[in-house]
N, C-alpha and C positions, 0 to 999 in steps of 0.2 A: 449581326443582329439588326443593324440600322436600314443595314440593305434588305431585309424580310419583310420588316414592318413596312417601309415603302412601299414593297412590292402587295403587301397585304392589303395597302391603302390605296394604292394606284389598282387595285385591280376593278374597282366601279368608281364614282364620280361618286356617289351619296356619301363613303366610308371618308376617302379627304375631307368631305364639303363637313360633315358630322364630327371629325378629328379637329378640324380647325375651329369649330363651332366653341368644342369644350374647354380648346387653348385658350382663348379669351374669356373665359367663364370667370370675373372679377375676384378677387381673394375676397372671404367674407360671406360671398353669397353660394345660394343652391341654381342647382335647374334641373327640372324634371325631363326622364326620358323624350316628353312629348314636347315640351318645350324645345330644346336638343330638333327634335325631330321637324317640327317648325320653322326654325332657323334654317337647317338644313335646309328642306324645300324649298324658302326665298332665296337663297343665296342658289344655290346648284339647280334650280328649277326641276326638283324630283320629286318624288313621292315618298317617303321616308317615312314608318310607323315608330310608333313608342319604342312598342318590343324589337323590331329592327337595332335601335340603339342602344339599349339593351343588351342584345347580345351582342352588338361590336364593342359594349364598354369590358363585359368579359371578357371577348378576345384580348382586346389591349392590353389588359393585364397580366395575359398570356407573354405578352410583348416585351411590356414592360416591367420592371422592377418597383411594389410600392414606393420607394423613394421617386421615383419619376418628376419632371418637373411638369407633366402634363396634368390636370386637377381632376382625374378620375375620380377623387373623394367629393368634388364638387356637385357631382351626379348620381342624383336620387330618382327613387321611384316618389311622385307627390301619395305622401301622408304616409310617407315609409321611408322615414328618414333613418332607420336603424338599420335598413338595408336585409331584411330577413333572409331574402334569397342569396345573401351572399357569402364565401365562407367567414368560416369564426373568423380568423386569420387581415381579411380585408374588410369587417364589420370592424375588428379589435382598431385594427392603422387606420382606417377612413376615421372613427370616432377619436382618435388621438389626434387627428390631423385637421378635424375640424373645430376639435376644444383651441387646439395652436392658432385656430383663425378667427374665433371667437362664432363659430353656427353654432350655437346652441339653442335646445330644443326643436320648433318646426323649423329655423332659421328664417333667411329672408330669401327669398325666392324672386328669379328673373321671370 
């Protein structure tokens, strides 16, 4: 499994640059897809959209196991911190996982 997602990661320069982006995403806080996307750009020197991260935050999930130690719950849509597009299932655990870090409400955002 370790070996896929690598491979999934390694396969453009934005998806690492975006993966390690959300690893340091600080316990506590949020960051919006575009923010996420931002980050990205400085660091990897690309072009990286909102929805871009977005959908590699779904993939990952794909990837990963909600226990993961990577902070996919730390990653919101701004002013859609309950995640509408996401399933029940990863709204239910992101919202449990951000009560355990203290986000509540809009949290505090990078």
């Amino acid at each position: 499994m370790k070996e896929d997602l690598d491979a999934f990661l390694d396969a453009t320069l934005w998806r690492r640059a975006a993966y390690n982006q959300i690893n340091v995403i600080p316990k506590g806080m949020l960051a919006s897809y575009g923010r996420i996307a931002e980050l990205t750009n400085l660091a990897a020197g690309t072009a990286v959209s909102a929805r871009q991260i977005a959908w590699l935050r779904r993939r990952l999930y794909g990837f990963l196991t909600h226990d993961t130690e990577v902070p996919l719950h730390r990653v919101a849509k701004m002013g859609d911190v309950a995640s509408k597009h996401d399933s029940e299932d990863t709204r239910r655990i992101n919202t449990e996982l951000r009560i355990q870090e203290e986000i509540t409400g809009g949290g505090s955002w990078l």
